[in-house]
N, C-alpha and C positions, 0 to 999 in steps of 0.2 A: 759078586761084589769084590772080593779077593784080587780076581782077576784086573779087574781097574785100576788098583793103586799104582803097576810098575807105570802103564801108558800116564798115569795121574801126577807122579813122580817127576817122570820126564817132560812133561808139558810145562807144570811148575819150576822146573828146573832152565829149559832154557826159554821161559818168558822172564825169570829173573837176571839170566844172564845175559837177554836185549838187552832189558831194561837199564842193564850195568857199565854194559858198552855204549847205546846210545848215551849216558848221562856224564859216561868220563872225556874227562879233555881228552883230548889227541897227543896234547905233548907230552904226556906221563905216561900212553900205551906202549906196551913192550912188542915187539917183534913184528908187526904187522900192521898198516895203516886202519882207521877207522871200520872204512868199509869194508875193508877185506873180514873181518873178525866179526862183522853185523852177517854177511853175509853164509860164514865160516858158520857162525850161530844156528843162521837158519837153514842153510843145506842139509848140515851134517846132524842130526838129529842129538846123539848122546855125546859125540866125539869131538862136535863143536863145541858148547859150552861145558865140556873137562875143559878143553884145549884153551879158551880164555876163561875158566878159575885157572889155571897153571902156569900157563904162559902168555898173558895177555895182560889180565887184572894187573894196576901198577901196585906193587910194592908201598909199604907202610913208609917204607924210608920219602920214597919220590912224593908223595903226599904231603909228608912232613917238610921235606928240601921245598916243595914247591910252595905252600904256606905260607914258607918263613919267608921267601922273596916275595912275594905278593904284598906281606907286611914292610918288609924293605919299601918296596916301592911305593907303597901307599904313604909311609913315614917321610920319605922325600920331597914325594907330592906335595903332600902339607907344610912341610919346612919351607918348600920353593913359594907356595901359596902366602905363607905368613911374612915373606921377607919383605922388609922395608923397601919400597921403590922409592926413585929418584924423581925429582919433578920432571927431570927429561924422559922417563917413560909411561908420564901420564899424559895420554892425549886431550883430555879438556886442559889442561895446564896450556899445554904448547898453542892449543888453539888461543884459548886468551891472551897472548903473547903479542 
């Protein structure tokens, strides 16, 4: 039974770390596009998922940075959405015209 845990270890180890690549953006992966690192994952047995927890996985900061622009741009949305239009850019208007 002993003997199982290391193979046990490792299986759970890089099904978490698909799991982690598949589900992160692309635009916050470090060093290496999507699939290089899915792929890196699954070739490389133990070597692969070190290699994305280390170098791969984005950073606390880049999560945070990206967060915070997504909130930007959702806040603008809304701003742009709430502004008062003109009767020249509402087209049942013009039509009645």
């Amino acid at each position: 039974m002993l003997r199982y845990v290391p193979m046990l270890l490792e299986v759970a180890l890089t099904v978490y770390c698909l799991i982690d690549a598949i589900q992160t953006d692309e635009v916050v992966m470090r060093n290496l596009p999507k699939m290089a690192w899915i792929l890196l994952i699954i070739l490389l047995p133990i070597i692969g998922p070190v290699a994305w927890l280390v170098a791969g996985r984005p950073t606390r900061e880049s999560f945070q940075h990206r967060t915070q622009q997504q909130r930007w741009e959702n806040h603008r949305r809304e701003q742009e959405r709430r502004r008062p239009r003109g009767p020249d850019d509402d087209p049942d208007f013009l039509k009645d015209i």
